[in-house]
N, C-alpha and C positions, 0 to 999 in steps of 0.2 A: 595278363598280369595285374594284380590286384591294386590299386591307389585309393587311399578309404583313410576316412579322420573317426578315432574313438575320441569321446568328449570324458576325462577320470572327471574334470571339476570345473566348477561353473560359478563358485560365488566367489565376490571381492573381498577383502580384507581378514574377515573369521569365516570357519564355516558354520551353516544357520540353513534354517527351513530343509532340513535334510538333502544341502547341497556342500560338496567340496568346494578346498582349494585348487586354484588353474593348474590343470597338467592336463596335456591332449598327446594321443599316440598317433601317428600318421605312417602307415603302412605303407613302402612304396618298394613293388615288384618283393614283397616278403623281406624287405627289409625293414626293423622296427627304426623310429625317430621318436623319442621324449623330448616333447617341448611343454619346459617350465613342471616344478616338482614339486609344487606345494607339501604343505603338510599333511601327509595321510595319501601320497600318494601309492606308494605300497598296499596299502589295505585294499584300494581302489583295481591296483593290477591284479593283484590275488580275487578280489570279486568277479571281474570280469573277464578270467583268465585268460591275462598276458602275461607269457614268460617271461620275466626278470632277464632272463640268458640270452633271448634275444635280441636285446635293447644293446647296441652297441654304441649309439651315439646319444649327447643330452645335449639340449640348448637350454640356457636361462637366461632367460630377457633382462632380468635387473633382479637388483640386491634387497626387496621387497620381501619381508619373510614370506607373503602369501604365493610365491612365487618360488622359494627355492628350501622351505624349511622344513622343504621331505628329503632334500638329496642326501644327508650324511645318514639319515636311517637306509635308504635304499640301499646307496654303495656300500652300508655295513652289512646289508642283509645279503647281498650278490658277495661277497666275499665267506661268509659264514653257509651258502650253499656251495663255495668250493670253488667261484668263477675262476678260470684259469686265462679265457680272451677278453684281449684290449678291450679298456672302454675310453672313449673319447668324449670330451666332457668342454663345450664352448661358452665361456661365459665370461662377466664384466670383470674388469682388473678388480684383486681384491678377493677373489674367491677360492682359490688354491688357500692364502691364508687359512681363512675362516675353516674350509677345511681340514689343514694339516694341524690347526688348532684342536680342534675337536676329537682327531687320531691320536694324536699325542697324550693328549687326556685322558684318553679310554686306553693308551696303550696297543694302540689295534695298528699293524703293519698288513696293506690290503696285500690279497695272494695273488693280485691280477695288475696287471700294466694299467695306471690311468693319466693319461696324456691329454695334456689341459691348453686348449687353444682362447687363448684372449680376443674378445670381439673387440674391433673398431669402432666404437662408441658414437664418433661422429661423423660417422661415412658410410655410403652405399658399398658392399664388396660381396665380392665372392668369396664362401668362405670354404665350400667344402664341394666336389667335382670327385662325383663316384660314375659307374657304369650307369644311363640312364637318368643320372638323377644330379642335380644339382641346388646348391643353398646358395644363397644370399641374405646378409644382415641389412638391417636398415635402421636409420636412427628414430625414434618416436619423441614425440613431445611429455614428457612428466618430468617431475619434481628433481628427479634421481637420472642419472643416464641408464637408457633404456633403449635394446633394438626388438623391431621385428623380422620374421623372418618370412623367405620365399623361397615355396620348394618346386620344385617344375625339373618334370619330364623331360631329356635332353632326346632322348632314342625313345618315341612312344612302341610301345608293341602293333604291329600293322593292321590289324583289329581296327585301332584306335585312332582318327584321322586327326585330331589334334593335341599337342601333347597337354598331359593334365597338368594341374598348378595348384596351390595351395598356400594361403599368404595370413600371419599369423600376426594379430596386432594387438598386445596385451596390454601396458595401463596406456594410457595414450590422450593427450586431450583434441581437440578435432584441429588438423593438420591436414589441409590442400597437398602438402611436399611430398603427400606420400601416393597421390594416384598417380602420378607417371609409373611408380615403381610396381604399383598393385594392378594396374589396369589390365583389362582382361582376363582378368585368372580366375580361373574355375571355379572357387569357392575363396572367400574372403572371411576369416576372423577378426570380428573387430569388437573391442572392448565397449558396452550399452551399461554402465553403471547404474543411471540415473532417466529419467524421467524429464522429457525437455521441459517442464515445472521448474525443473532444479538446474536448469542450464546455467546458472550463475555460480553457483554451489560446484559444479561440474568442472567449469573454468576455471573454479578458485585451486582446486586439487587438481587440476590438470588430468580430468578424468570427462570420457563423453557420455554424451548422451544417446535415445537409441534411435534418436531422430537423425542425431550429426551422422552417427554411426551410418544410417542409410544412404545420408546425402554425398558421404564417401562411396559408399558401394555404386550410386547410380551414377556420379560424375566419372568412376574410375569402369563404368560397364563391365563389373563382374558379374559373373554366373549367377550366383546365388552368395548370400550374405548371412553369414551363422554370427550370433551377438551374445554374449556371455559376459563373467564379469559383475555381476549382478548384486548389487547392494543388497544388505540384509534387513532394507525396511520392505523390500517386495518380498510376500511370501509366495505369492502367483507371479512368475513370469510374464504373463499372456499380454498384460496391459503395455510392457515393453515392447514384446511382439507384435501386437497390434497400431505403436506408434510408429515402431522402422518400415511394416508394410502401409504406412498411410503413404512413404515418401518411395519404399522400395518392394513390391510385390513380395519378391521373391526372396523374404526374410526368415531367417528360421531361430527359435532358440536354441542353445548349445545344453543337450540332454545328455546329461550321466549316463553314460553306459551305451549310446545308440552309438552306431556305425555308420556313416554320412562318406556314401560309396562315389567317386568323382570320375 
């Protein structure tokens, strides 16, 4: 059974250098997960076709437009293909609003159930306990309240001797609190803005660098450490890439469009 992260987008704030905004799909036993919907994330699922129908659950970390200001295009666009199954949609107080704002507006009444679960802003929890597969939020360090999430294998397929994991940490500025809850997990997203040059700049926005970024992956012994996120004064990624492996080998950047198989 398939467990696999698509990377839709990879740049901070706007997108630039012909890189999106954060949205990642994570495939787990053919079930789709949407985490975080920037802007353009539609154009992104239509390029690299993923079916919109599939997608039955969304996370969004925070209130961040670069982070959620694809979803009311999405969910208008899965309703005008006719979606008739739930969708479940987990995000910070304050989001149903902006939402039912935006509906109201356009006059648009969706033709599908969407069932909106409020994340615990300031706590470790379990949020979501399907066949195999389980979530957990977690609090991050920014500006705004912000969680990340962990997804992990509860029943791996017998194949497979330990179960896979998958732990997503969007803006965030470098936070110790968070390797007990990351440790060990198979692959780790963790937000590389900046360039430890800019470490102070980093701290100032409560955004890391792709140095801190490693030294979370190495202290919490994950797998592999995927880093995204990425300011748009870098038009080459590599020199990020190459700061996270000076501290953690097995660092990789988060490429549009590739499949990072766990």
């Amino acid at each position: 059974m398939e467990f696999s992260l698509t990377v839709l987008g990879s740049n901070a704030a706007i997108p630039a250098n012909n890189r999106n905004l954060s949205a990642h799909v994570l495939n787990a036993h053919e079930r789709l997960f949407l985490i975080d919907c920037g802007e353009g994330t539609q154009f992104q699922l239509r390029r690299y076709r993923i079916s919109f129908q599939r997608i039955h659950h969304i996370f969004i970390s925070h209130l961040h437009g670069d982070h959620f200001f694809g979803l009311v295009g999405l969910l208008n666009s899965m309703h005008l293909l006719g979606r008739k199954s739930e969708l479940h949609l987990f995000g910070p107080p304050g989001l149903p609003e902006i939402i039912n704002l935006q509906m109201e507006a356009s006059t648009t009444m969706l033709c599908y159930p969407l069932t909106f679960h409020q994340l615990p802003m300031e706590r470790h929890e379990l949020i979501l306990e399907q066949e195999r597969i389980s979530v957990h939020s977690f609090p991050l360090k920014h500006s705004i309240p912000t969680c990340g999430f962990l997804f992990r294998e509860t029943k791996p397929p017998r194949k497979v001797t330990v179960p896979r994991s998958y732990a997503y940490c969007s803006d965030t500025g470098y936070s110790e609190e968070i390797i007990p809850i990351v440790r060990n997990v198979g692959m780790l997203y963790h937000e590389a803005t900046f360039l430890n040059d800019l470490a102070a700049v980093a701290a100032e926005k409560l955004h890391s660098t792709a140095l801190e970024a490693a030294m979370i992956a190495s202290k919490a012994s994950v797998g592999k450490l995927l880093i995204g996120h990425f300011s748009a004064r870098y038009e080459d990624p590599e020199p990020l890439v190459a700061e996270a492996r000076s501290v953690f080998p097995e660092s990789y950047p988060a490429e549009e469009g590739k499949t990072y198989y766990l």
